[in-house]
C-alpha positions in Angstrom: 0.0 0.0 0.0 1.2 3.4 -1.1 1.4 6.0 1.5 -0.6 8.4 -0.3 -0.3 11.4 2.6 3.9 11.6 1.3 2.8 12.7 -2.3 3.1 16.4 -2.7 0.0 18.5 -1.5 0.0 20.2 -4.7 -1.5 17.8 -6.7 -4.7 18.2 -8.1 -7.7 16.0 -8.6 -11.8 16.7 -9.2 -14.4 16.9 -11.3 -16.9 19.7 -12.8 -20.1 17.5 -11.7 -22.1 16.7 -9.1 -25.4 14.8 -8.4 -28.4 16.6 -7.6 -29.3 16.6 -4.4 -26.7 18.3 -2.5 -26.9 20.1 0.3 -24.3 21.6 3.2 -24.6 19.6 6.1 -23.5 22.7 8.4 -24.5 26.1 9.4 -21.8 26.2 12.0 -19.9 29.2 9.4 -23.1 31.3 9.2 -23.9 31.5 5.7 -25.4 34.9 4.6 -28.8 33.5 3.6 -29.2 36.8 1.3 -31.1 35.3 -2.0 -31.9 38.5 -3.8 -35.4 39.0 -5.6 -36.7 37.8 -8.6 -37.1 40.9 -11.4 -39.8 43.4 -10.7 -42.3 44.4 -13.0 -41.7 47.8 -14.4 -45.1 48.7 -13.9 -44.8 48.2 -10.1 -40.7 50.1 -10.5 -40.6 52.9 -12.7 -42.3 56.0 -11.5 -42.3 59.7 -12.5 -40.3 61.8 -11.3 -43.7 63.5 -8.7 -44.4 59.6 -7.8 -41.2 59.0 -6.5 -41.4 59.2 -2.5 -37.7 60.1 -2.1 -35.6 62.2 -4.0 -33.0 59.5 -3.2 -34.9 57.6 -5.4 -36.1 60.1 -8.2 -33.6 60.7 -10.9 -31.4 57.8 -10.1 -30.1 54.5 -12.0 -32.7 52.6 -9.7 -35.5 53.6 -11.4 -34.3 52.3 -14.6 -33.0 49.1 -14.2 -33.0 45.5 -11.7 -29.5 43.9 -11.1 -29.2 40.3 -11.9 -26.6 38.8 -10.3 -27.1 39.4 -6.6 -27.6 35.7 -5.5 -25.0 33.6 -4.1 -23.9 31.2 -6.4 -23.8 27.7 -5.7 -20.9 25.7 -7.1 -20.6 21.8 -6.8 -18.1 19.2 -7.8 -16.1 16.2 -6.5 -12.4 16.0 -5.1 -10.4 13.5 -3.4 -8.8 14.3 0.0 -5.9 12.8 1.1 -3.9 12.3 4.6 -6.4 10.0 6.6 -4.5 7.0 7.9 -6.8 3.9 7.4 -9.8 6.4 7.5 -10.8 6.8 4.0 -11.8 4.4 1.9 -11.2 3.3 -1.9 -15.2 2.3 -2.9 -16.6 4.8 -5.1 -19.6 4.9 -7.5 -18.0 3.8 -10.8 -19.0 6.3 -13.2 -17.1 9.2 -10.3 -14.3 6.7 -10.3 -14.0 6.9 -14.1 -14.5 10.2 -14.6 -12.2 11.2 -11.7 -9.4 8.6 -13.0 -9.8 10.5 -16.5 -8.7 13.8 -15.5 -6.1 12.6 -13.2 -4.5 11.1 -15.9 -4.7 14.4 -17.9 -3.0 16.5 -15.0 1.3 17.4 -15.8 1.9 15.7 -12.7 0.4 12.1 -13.5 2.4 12.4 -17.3 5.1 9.4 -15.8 2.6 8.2 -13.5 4.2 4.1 -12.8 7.4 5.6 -13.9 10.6 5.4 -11.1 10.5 8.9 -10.8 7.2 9.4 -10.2 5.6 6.2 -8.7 2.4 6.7 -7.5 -0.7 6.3 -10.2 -3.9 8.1 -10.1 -5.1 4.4 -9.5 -2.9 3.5 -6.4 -4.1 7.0 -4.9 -7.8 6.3 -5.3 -7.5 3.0 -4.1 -5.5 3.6 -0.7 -7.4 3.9 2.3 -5.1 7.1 3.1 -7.7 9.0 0.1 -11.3 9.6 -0.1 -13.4 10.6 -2.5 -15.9 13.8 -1.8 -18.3 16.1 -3.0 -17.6 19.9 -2.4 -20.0 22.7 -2.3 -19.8 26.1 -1.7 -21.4 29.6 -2.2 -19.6 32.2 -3.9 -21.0 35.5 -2.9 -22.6 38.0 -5.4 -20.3 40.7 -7.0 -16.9 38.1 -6.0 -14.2 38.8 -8.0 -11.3 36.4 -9.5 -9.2 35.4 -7.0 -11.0 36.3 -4.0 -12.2 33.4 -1.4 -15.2 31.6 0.0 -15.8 28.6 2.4 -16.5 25.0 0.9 -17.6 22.0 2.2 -16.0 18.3 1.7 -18.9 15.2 2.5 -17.9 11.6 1.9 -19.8 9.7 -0.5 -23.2 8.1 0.4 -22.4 4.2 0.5 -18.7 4.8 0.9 -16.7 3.1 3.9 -14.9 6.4 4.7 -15.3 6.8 8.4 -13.6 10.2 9.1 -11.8 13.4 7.3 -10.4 14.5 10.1 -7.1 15.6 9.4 -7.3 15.5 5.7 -6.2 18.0 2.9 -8.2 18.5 -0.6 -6.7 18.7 -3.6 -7.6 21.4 -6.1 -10.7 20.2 -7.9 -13.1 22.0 -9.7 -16.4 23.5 -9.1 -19.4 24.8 -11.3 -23.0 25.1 -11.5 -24.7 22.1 -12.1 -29.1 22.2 -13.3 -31.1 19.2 -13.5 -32.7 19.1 -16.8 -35.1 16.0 -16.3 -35.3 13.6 -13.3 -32.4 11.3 -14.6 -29.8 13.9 -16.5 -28.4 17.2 -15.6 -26.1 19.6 -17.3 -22.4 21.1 -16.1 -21.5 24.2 -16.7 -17.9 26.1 -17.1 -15.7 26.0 -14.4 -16.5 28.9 -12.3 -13.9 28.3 -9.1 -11.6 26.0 -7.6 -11.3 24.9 -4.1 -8.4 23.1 -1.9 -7.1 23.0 1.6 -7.1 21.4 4.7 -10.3 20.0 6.1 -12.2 21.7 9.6 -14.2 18.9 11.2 -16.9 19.8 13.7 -14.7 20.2 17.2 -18.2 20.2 19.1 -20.3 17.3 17.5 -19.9 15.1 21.0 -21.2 18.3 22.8 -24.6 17.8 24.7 -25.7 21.2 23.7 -24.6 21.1 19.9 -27.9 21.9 17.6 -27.0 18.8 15.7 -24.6 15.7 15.8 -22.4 15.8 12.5 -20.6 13.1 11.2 -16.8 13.0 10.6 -17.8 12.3 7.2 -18.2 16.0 6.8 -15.8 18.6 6.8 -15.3 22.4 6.2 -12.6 24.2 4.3 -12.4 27.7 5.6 -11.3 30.1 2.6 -10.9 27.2 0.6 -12.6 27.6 -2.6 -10.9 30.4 -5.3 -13.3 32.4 -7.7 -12.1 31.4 -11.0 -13.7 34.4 -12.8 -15.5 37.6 -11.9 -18.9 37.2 -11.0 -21.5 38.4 -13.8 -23.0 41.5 -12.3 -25.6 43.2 -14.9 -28.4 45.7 -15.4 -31.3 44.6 -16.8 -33.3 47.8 -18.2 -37.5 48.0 -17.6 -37.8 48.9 -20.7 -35.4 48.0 -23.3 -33.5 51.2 -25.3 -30.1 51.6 -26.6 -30.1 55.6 -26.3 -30.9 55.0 -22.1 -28.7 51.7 -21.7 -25.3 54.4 -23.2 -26.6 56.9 -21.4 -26.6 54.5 -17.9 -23.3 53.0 -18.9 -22.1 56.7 -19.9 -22.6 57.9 -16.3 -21.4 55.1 -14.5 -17.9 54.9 -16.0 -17.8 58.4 -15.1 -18.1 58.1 -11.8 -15.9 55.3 -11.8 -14.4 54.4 -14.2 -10.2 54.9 -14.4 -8.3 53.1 -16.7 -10.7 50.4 -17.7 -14.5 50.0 -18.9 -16.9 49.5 -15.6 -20.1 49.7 -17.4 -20.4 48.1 -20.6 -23.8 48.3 -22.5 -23.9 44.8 -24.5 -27.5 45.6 -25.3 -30.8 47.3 -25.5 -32.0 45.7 -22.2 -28.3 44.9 -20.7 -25.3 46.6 -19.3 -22.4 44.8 -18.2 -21.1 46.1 -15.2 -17.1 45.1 -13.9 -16.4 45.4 -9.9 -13.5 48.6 -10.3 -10.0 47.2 -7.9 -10.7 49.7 -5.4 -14.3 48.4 -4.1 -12.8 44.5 -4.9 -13.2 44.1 -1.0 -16.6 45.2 -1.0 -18.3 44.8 -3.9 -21.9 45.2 -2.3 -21.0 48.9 -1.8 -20.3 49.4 -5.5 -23.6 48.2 -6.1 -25.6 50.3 -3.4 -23.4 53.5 -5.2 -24.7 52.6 -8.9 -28.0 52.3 -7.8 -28.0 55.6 -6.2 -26.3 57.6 -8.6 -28.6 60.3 -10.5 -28.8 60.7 -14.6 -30.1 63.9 -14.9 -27.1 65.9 -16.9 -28.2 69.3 -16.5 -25.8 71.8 -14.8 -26.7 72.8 -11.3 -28.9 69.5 -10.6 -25.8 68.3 -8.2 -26.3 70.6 -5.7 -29.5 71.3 -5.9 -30.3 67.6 -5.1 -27.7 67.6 -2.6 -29.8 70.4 -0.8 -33.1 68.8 -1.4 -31.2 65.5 0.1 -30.3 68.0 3.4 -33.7 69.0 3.8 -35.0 65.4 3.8 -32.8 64.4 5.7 -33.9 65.9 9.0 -37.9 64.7 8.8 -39.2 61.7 10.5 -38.6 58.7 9.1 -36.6 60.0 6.3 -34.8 57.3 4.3 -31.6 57.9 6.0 -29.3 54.7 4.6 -30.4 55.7 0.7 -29.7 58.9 1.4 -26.4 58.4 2.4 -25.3 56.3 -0.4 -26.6 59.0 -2.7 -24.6 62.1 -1.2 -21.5 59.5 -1.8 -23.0 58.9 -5.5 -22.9 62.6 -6.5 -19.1 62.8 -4.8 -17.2 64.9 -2.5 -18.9 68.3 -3.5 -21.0 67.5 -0.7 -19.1 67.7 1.9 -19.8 71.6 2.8 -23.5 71.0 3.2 -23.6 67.5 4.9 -21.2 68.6 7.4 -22.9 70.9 8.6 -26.0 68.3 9.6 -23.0 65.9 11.7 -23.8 67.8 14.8 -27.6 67.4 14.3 -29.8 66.6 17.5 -30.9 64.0 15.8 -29.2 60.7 16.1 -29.8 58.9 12.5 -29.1 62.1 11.0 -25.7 62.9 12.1 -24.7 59.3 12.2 -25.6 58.8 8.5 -24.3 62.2 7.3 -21.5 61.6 8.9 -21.3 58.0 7.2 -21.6 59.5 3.7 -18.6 61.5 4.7 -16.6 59.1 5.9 -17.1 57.1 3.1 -16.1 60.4 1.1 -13.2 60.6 2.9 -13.8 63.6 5.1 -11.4 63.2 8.3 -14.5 65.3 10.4 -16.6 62.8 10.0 -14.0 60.4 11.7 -15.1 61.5 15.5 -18.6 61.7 14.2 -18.8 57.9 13.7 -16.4 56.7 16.3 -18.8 58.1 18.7 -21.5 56.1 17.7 -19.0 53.1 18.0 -17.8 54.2 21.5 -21.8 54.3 22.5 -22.9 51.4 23.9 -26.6 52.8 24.1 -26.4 54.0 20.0 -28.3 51.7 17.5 -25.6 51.9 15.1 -22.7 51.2 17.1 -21.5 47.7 15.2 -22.3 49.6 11.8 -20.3 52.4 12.5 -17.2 49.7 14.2 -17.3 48.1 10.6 -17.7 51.3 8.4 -14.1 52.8 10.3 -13.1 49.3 9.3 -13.5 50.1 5.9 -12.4 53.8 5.4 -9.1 52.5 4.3 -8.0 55.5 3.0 -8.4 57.5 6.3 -5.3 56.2 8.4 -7.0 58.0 11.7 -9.9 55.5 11.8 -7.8 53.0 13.0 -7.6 54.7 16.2 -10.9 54.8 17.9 -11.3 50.9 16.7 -7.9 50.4 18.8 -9.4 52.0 21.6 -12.4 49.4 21.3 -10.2 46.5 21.5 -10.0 47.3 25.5 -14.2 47.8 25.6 -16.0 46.7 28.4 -18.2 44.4 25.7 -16.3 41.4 24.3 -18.9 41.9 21.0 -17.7 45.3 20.8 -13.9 44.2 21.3 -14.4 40.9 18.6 -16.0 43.7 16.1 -13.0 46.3 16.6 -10.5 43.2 15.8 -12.3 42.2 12.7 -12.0 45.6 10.9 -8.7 46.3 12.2 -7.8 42.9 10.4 -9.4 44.2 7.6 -7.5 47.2 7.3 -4.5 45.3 8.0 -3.8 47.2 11.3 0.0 46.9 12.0 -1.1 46.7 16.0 -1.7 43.2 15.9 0.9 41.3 15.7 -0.1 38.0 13.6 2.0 34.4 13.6 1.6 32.1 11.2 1.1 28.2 12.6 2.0 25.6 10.3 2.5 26.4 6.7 -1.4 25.0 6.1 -2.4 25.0 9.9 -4.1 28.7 10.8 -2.6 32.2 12.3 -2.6 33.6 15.5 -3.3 37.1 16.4 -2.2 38.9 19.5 -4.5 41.7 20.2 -3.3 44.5 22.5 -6.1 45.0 25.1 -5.8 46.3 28.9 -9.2 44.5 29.4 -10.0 41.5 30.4 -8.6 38.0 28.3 -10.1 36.7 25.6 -9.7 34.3 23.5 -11.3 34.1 20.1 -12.1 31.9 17.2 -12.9 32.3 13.3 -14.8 29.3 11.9 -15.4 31.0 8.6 -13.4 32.9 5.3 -10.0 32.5 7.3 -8.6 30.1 9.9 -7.6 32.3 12.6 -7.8 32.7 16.4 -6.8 36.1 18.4 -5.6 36.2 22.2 -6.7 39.9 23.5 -4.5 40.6 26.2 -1.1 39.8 27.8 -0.2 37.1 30.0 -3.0 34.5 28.8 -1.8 31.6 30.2 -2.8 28.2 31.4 -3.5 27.7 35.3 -2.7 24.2 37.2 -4.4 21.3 37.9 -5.6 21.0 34.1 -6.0 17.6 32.9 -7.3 17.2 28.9 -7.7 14.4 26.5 -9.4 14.8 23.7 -12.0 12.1 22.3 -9.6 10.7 19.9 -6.6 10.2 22.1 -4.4 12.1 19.6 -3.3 14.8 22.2 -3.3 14.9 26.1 -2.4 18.1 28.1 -1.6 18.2 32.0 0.3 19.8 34.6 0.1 20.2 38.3 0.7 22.5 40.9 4.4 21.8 41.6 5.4 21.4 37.7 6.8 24.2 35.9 4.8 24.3 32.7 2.4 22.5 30.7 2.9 18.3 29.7 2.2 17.7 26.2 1.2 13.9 25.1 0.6 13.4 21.2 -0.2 10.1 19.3 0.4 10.1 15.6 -3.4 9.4 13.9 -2.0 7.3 11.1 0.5 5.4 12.8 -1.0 5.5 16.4 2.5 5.5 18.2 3.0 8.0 20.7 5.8 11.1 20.5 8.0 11.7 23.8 6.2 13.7 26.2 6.8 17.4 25.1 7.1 20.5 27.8 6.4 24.1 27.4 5.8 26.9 29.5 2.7 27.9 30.9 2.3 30.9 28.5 -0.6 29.9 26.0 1.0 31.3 23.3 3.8 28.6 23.2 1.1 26.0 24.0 -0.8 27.0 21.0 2.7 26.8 18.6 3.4 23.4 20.0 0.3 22.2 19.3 -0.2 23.3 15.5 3.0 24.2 14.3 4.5 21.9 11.2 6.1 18.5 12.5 9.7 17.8 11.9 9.9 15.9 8.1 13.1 13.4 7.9 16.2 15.1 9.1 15.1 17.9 10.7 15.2 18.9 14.3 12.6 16.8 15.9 11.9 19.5 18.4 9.2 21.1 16.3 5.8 21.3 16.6 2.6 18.8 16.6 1.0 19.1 13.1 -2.5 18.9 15.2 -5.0 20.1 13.0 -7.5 24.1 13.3 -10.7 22.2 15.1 -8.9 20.1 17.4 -6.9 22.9 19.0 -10.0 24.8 18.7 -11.8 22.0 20.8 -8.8 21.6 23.2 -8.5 25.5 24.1 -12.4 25.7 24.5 -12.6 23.1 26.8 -9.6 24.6 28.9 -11.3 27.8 29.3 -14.3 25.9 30.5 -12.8 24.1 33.4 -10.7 27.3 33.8 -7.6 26.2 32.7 -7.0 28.9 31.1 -7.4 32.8 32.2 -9.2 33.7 29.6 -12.5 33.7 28.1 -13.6 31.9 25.1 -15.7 33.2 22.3 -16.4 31.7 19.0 -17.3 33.7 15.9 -21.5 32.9 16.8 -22.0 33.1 20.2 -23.5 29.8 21.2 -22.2 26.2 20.7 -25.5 25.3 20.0 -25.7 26.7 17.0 -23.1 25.3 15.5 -24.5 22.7 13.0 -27.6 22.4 11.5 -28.6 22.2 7.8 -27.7 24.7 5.1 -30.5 24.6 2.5 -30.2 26.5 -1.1 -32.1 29.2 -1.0 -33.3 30.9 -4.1 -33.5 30.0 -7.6 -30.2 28.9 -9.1 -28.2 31.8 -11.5 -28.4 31.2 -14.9 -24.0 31.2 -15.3 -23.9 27.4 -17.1 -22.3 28.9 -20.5 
């Protein structure tokens, strides 16, 4: 038997199909169950300019058009995975076995498969119990661009004598859309992303209080799947006319465009639209500007609009959000009457003012919106942590959101870390563990320890705080008997026990200090390969550390408290249904 887990990550193996039928088996990562709306009638859409309730509304690229392409698309496909000991399995229907032999056999690296250089055959990988066949799915969000990353998940094959993926990596495979044409045959269509990477089982499927008990047939790879090409975005005019589809496309690449074509009218009733670089990390605010931006070319309308905008603003139940996102449409000439309304009395009007400013790039508005982050009594205080997130042109926004990392509110402090991460923040000093394994984050924070967990888009974990660090008498073995941790009272740091999953023999006892940090390296950092010093780390995988450091802080092991990216363990699994009808991308 070939020892599959020695070949080279790199290789590659899937398919562009998938059987119908398939569905997530978790909702531990929190999909964004945002299906968009079919198209509206125009009847019910387009209004006169005197219908119109809002002159955020009147005027603008709204009433003209409906955006297809705001769905998450569902991709499917098979892969293999590969590093499980004896816990995969080489049965396989035999069409997927076929099909997944043919294009391993067209892949560079299988050219001298049998050869003495290159040994192993796509054969002998399929059929050692170290592999195991899987179907991936995953979601890639509406307006994604090539290159950017979503979450995936791996499920062993119905029927198939795989019994766990823990520990397992996948190798690049395919993923497209896949329709069912008639009860019996379906159609593929192009390849629309890849996906790879080491597998995330459930750490808390044995848990009493879990919303549902998942299998170690089913796994989770966090970032792994890679949008092949940019996600169709287009306008879809009410009423079809080439004259008002150039004159859309015409106003959009003005307000955006630089060096390339944003909006690209392919039709009477179509215009292309291309995600610009700059709004590549947020695409859904690209989207919110088109719609909001005004046609009318006469001289003058600008600031009359912004002043009719103003005077909106500040009655009852004004449409504050869309008319936000249309003072940032029309541009930074708006900055000398909206500043004047970030002082308001009003709450929603200063705070949203001051949001179209901030997004304009006004350092006033700065203050404006770090108080409503700083509020713990203001509505829009998450909203306003993850809008100074994303101001990254405005280097001063970082500071209140470092301020936040110290808040009374570990919400408040997990929401300031997640859009200084975003913005890159040079405060937090990140490790990587393992080349594959996940990164740690040390988050400067006078208040009280934390400890927290990402279970979706990156593997990552953050310790807020300084001298985090495990507390004797611990004693911890987790389910599988692949690590044990101890220490008592008299020892000097923390007793490390390991037992290789493939080969179930057990590594010398290791020690490290008490410090958490070094525990965590131990525990996840690469093992030594042949030759090298054998003092490195444990090669244990994201969800078991994850399940070994929550269970530490619950017997209070550890000074610290423990939060995972939802806030309750039961919600970790459950079923993640499609929702909404399938896009049309099969071409």
């Amino acid at each position: 038997m070939v020892s599959t887990h020695r070949v080279i990550i790199a290789l590659a193996a899937g398919l562009l199909a998938c059987t119908p039928g398939c569905q997530d088996k978790w909702n531990w990562f929190g999909k964004d169950a945002q299906a968009g709306k079919d198209a509206p009638d125009a009847a019910d859409t387009e209004t006169g300019d005197e219908a119109a309730p809002s002159a955020a509304f009147r005027d603008t690229i709204a009433q003209q058009v409906w955006i297809e392409g705001l769905r998450r698309m569902r991709v499917v496909g098979y892969g293999l995975v590969v590093g499980l000991g004896t816990g995969g399995s080489a049965d396989c229907p035999r069409d997927v076995r076929s099909r997944l032999l043919h294009e391993l056999h067209r892949r560079p690296e299988f050219h001298r498969a049998g050869s003495p250089t290159n040994p192993i055959t796509p054969e002998m990988m399929i059929d050692d119990p170290d592999t195991a066949m899987v179907m991936v799915e995953g979601e890639i969000p509406a307006g994604a661009v090539a290159g950017s990353d979503f979450d995936v998940s791996v499920a062993a094959l119905p029927g198939t004598q795989t019994t766990s993926l823990r520990g397992g990596w996948l190798y690049a495979c395919d993923l497209s859309v896949y329709r069912m044409l008639t009860e019996t045959a379906g159609v593929t269509g192009k390849r629309l992303a890849r996906a790879q990477g080491p597998v995330l089982l459930n750490p808390f499927s044995d848990r009493p209080d879990a919303a549902t008990r998942s299998s170690e047939r089913n796994g989770r790879i966090v970032g792994g799947g890679i949008v092949a090409t940019d996600r169709r975005i287009r306008l879809v005019l009410f009423r079809p006319s080439y004259s008002r589809a150039r004159a859309i496309a015409t106003r959009i690449n003005a307000r955006f465009g630089t060096s390339g074509k944003i909006a690209d009218p392919t039709s009477p009733s179509f215009i292309q639209l291309t995600v610009p670089d700059r709004y590549a990390r947020d695409p859904k605010r690209f989207i919110a500007l088109v719609q909001h931006l005004y046609l009318r070319p006469q001289a003058g309308f600008s600031d009359l609009r912004t002043r009719q905008l103003a005077e909106e603003m500040v009655e009852p139940d004004a449409p504050y959000e869309d008319i936000a996102w249309a003072w940032e449409g029309i541009g930074r000439t708006v900055l000398p009457t909206i500043s004047k309304l970030y002082s308001h009395e009003g709450r929603a009007v200063g705070y949203y003012a001051a949001l179209a400013g901030l997004r304009l790039g006004d350092d006033v508005a700065i203050e404006v919106v770090a108080e409503q982050a700083r509020d713990a009594r203001s509505p829009y205080r998450f909203d306003a942590i993850a809008a100074l997130g994303r101001a990254y042109n405005l280097p001063r926004a970082a500071r209140p959101l470092r301020a936040l990392l110290s808040d009374a509110d570990p919400a408040v402090r997990v929401a300031a870390y997640e859009a200084l991460i975003r913005r890159g923040d040079p405060e937090i000093a990140t490790r990587r563990i393992g080349r594959d394994n996940f990164a740690l984050d040390l988050v400067p924070s006078t208040a009280a320890n934390l400890i927290y967990v990402k279970r979706s888009e990156s593997r990552r974990m953050a310790v807020f705080g300084s001298g985090v660090r495990c507390q004797p008498p611990l004693f911890y073995r987790h389910p599988s008997g692949e690590v044990t941790v101890s220490a008592y009272e008299e020892d000097s740091g923390v007793t490390v026990l390991h037992k290789d999953r493939r080969s179930g023999r057990a590594a010398p006892a290791r020690q490290v200090s008490f410090d958490l940090v070094e525990l965590v390296e131990l525990l996840g950092s690469n093992p030594p390969r042949h030759g090298e010093d054998p003092s490195q780390g444990l090669g244990i995988d994201y969800g078991t550390v994850i399940q070994l450091l929550y269970e530490l802080c619950d017997m209070r092991a550890i000074n610290a408290r423990f939060v995972l990216e939802r806030p309750s363990v039961g919600e970790v699994f459950g079923p993640l249904r499609p929702e909404g009808r399938p896009e049309s991308e099969l071409e």
